[in-house]
N, C-alpha and C positions, 0 to 999 in steps of 0.2 A: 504493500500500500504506500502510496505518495503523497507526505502532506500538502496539503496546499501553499504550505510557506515555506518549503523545505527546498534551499540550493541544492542538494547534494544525497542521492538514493543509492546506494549499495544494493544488488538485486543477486544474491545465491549464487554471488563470487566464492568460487573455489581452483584451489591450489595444492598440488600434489608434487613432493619432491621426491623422488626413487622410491617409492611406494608408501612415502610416511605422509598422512594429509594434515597439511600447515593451515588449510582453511578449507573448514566442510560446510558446504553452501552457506557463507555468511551473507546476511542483511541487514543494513544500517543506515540511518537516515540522520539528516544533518540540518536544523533550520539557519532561516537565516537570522540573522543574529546570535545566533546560541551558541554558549559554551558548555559545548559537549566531553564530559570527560570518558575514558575510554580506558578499560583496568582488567587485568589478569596477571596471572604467574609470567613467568619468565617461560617464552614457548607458549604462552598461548594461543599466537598467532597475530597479537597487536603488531608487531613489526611489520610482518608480510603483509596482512593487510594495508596499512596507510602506504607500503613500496606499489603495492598496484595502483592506489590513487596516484602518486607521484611518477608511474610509470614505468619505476624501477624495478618494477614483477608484473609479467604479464600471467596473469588469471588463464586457468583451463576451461572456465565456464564461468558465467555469472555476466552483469553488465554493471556500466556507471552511468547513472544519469543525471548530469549536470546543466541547473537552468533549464531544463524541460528537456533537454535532447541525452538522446544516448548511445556510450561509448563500450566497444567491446573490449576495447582494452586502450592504455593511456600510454605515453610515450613524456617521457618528460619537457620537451619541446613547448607539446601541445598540454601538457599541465600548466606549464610558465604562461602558454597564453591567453586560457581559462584564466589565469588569476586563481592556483594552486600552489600552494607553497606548504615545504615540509622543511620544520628545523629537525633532525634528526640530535639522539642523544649525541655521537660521536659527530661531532663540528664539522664541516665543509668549508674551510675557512682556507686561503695563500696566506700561508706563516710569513712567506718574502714580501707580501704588500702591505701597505698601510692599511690603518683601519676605514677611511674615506676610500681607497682605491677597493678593498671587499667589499662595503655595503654597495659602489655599482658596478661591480662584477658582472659583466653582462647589459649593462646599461651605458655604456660608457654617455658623456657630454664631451660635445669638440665638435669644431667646423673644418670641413676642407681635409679630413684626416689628422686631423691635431685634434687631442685632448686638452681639454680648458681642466686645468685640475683644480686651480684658484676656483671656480663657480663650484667642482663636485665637492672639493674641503668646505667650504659656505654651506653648502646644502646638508652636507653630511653631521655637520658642525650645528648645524638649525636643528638638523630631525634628532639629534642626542639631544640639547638640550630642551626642547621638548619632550624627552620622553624620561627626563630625569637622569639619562647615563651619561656618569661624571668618569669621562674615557676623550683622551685627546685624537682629535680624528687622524694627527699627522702621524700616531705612532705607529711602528712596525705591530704587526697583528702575534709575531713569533714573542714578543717582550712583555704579552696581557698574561693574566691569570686565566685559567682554564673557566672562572667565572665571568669573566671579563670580556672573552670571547664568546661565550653565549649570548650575553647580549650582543656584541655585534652580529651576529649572524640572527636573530630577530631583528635588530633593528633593520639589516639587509634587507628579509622578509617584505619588513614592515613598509621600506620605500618604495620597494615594487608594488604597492595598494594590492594587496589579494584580496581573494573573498574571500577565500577557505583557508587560514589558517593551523598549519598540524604542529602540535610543540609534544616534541617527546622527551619528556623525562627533563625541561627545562629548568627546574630548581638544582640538581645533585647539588652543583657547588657553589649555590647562590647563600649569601648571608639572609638573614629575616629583613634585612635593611632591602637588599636587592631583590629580594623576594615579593617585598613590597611595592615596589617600583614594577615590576615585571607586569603585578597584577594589576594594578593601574591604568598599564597601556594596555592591559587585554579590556578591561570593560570600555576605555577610549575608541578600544578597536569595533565592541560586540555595539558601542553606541550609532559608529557609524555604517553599521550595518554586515561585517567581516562576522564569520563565522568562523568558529575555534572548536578544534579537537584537540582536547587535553590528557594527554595520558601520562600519568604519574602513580608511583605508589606509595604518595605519602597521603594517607590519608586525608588527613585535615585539609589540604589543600582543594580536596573535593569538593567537600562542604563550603568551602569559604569562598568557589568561584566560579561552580557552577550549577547548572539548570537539573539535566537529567546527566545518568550516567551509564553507560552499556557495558556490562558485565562478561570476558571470555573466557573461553578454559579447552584447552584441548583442541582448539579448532573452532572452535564454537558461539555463537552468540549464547550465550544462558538466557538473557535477558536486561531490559533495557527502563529505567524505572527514574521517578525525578528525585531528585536527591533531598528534596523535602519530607519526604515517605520513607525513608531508608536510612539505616545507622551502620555505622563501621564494621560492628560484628558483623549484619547481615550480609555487606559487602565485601568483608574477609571470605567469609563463610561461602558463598558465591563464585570465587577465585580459585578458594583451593578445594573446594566440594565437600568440607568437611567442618565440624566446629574448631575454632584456635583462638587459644587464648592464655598463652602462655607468650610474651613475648623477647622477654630474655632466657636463658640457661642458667642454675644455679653451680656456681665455680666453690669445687672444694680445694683450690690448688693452695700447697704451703709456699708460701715464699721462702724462696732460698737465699742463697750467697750473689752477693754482686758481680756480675756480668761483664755489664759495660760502664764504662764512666765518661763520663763527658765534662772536661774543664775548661769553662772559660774560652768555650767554643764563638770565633768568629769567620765570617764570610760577607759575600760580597750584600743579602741582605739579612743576617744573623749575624748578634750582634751579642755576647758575653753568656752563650748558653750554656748552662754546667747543671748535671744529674746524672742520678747511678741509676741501672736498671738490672734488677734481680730475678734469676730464675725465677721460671713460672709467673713470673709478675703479667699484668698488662697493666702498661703506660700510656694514659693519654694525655692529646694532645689538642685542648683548643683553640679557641682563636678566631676572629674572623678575617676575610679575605685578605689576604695580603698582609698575615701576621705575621710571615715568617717560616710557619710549621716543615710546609713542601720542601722548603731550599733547604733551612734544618736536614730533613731525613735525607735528601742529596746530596749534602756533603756527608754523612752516614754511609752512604752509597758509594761513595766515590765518584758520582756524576755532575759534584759543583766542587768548586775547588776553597781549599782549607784555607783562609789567611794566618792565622791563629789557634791557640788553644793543644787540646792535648786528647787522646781517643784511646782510653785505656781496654782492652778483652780479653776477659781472663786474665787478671794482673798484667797482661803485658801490651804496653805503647805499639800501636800500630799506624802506619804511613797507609793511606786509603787514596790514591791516585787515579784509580778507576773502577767503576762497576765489577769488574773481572776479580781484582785482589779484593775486592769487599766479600766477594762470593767466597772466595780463596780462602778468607779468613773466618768467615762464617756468619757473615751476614746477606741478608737477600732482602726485596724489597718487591710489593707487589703495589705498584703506582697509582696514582689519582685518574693517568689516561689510559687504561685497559688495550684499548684498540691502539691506540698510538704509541704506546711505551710496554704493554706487559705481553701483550700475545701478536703472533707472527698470524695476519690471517689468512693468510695463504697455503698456510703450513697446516699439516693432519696433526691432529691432537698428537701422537706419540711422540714428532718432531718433538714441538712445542714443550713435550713435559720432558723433556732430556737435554733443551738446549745446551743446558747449564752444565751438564758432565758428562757431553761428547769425548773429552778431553781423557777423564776418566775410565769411560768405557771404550777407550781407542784404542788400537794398536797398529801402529806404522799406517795411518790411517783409514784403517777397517773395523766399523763398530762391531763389538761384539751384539749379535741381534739376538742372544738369550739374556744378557743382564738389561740392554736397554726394553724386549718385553715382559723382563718380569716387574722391570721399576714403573710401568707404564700400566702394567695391569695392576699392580698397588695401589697404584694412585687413584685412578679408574674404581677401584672397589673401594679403597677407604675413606677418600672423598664424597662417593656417592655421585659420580659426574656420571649423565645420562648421553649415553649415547650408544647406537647402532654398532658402530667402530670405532679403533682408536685411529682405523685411518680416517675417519672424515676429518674436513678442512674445520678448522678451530673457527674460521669465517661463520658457518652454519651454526654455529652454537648460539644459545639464547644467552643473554649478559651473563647470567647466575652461571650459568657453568664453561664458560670462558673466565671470569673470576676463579674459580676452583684449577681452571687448567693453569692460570699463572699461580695460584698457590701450591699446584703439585711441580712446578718447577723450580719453585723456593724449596721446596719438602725434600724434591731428589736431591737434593745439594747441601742436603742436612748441615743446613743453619743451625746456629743457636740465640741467631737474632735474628726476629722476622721485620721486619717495618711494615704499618699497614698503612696505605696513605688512601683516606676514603674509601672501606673495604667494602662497603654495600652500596655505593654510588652505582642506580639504577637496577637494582635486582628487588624484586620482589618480596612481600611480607610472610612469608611461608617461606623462602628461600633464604630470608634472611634469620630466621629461627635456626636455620640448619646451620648456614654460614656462623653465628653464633658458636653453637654446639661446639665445628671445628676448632675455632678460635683457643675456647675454652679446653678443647681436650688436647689442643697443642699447648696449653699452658700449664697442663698436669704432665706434659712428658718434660717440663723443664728449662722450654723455650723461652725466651725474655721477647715480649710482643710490644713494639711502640706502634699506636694507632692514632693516628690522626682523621678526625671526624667532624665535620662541619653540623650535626643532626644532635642535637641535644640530648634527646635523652639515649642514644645510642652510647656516646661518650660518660653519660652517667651511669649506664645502665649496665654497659661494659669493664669499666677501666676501677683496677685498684687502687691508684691515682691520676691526677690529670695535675699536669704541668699546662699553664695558661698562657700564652704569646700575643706579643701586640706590637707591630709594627717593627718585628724582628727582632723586640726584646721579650726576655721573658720575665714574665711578670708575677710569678706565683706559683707556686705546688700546693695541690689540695688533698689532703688524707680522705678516705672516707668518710669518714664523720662529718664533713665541712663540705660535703656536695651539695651543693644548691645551684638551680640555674642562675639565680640572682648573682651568686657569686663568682660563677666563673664569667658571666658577663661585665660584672664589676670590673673582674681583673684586665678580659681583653678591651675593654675601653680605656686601660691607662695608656695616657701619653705622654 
């Protein structure tokens, strides 16, 4: 059925990939105006779906009908010209351009074959402060915060006028501040008529911005219901087809003997950071955007460079010059950009979970292919990562278990320092219970876990302490007894 006011009809689109069905006759409908949110596990099929609107998956059946006409299938071309737009979780941004030269990417202004940059920096420079984003339009896009770059690539969106709107998973790494601002231009947007699909799994965010919200699982519409009538359980409950409501793990880990030490750590923006990290412990770390945290665990990592300070493991001073010797030495880090820094998407999951001690299981350059399958079936079982094959491409995976494939690549390389930088950044509320669980039961084998978490009660809910950052300094350690959101907000507002 077709509303009457509705831009945008899904009609028994279906998707089959080598015999596993990604979307089983789905139907969906979209008013205009409306911000529609859009919610399931990880693999439900929300991906695939909004790639056929964008035309990035072409459907085995089903049609689109947009504006009264319809499409059997979309090519992105003819999405752009529809006035279709999809911010996808993973950014489509040139790291080598400025931030004015991405948002008209495709747009370009200029006469005679010359670009007038001068009018697109003005324009660019108008449409941010308008939309409240305090981002300089000359800067390189490679030098933003992974936050920072979500808004440009909205704001992008936003200059092209679309109608249809698609934000996927657009908060991960936004502060409440930026959060706030985001939501703002979406009802600017739903006022003049732009229609949004929101797909997120932060709950609350549902409630607080939109209308109705369509519930998937497996393939599946479940159903599609206004979100005035419908409460969180029911909507959990809907996702994972089950009751939940346990949202953290109970950690019986003893804290052990000190690990790591960190004195008096400086970098290019970290700036006097010193604390111990003890077995079994987890360490958090808050802060809002651009506090610091990231470059922190990068120079941990060896992938920003030390100025200063001192980086004690296991009693003994260690020199950390690259990624490689950090592994080397027993530390791993599973990053804030999944796609971009943690998993090879090109690569079969088996690659992917042995990167890290090809070296290991080498000899004269021929892996041995019974340690690398048996460390890959480990993983594979222990983890709980779903999948047909270990050969399939790590690409086809759903967030949640591309997550798990960069943690079993930490694992094979038996660390005893994990770094988590935003570990549930885009994976779902049942998936991140499981993810959880892992956390915790790598912190009973001994592991010292630094996690870094932009989501509040994740970071309280999780960490035996939390270390507080603010503009590269840090600002405070809280015991447990003294968690309060109040207070670790206090602390990253010091300046």
């Amino acid at each position: 059925m077709i509303f009457l006011s509705s831009i945008l009809d899904i009609k028994d689109v279906t998707k089959i990939y080598g015999g596993v069905i990604a979307l089983n006759h789905v139907s969906l409908s979209l008013e205009k105006g409306e911000i529609l949110a859009l919610v399931g596990e990880n693999g439900a099929g929300k991906s695939t779906l909004i790639k056929t609107l964008s035309g990035a998956v072409i459907p085995d059946k089903g049609v689109i009908n947009f504006e009264g006409k319809e499409y059997s299938e979309m090519n992105p071309a003819l999405a752009r010209e529809l006035g279709i737009a999809v911010v996808y979780q993973e950014l489509n941004l040139c790291p080598s351009l400025t931030v004015y030269e991405n948002i008209f990417l495709g747009s370009f202004e200029g006469k005679a074959g010359f670009l007038d940059k001068k009018t697109m920096k003005e324009k660019a420079a108008q449409l941010l402060k308008e939309n409240n984003i305090d981002i300089d339009p000359g800067i390189q896009v490679s030098r933003l915060s992974v936050a920072h770059m979500q808004l440009v690539e909205i704001a992008k969106a936003v200059m092209k006028k679309v109608k249809v709107l698609v934000l996927d998973e657009p908060t991960g790494t936004l502060t409440s501040k930026e959060t706030k601002i985001l939501f703002g231009l979406m009802r600017r947007l739903k006022e003049q008529g732009t229609s949004i699909i929101y797909i997120s799994h932060r709950m609350s965010e549902i409630f607080e911005i939109c209308e109705r919200v369509t519930i998937m699982r497996d393939g599946n519409v479940i159903e599609t219901r206004k979100v005035s009538e419908t409460t969180e359980t029911d909507l959990i409950k809907g996702m994972i087809g089950r009751e939940f409501t346990k949202t953290y793990p109970t950690k019986s880990t003893q804290i052990g003997e000190t690990i790591l030490k960190v004195e008096n750590l400086y970098g290019e923006k970290t700036h006097n950071v010193s604390f111990e990290l003890h077995s079994g412990e987890i360490l958090g770390f808050g802060g809002l955007v651009g506090a610091g945290r990231t470059e922190t665990m990068r120079i941990l990592f060896g992938a920003d460079a030390k100025y200063s300070g001192r980086i004690t493991l296991n009693g003994k001073e260690i020199t950390l010059k690259t990624p490689r010797a950090a592994v080397k030495a027993g530390i791993s880090l599973v990053p804030e950009d999944r796609k971009g820094q943690g998993v090879v998407l090109g690569l079969p999951i088996s690659n992917n979970i042995c990167l890290s001690i090809y070296s290991r299981i080498s000899k004269l350059l021929i892996v041995n292919r019974n340690k690398e399958k048996n460390t890959v079936d480990k993983m594979i079982k222990d983890l709980k990562i779903k999948t047909p094959s270990a050969k399939l491409l790590a690409g086809n995976l759903s967030g949640g278990n591309q997550q798990k494939v960069v943690l079993g690549k930490c694992l094979s390389a038996e660390s005893k320092v994990l770094i988590l930088d935003e570990p549930t950044r885009g994976i779902d509320v049942g998936a991140k219970f499981e993810f959880y669980k892992l956390i915790c039961e790598l912190a009973e084998q001994g592991i010292g876990i630094l996690m870094v978490s932009s989501e509040m009660d994740e970071l309280l809910g999780m960490s035996d302490r939390i270390i507080v950052m603010s503009e590269g300094n840090q600002t405070g350690i809280l015991e447990k007894s003294e968690f309060t959101q109040q207070r670790v907000m206090e602390l990253a507002a010091v300046r």
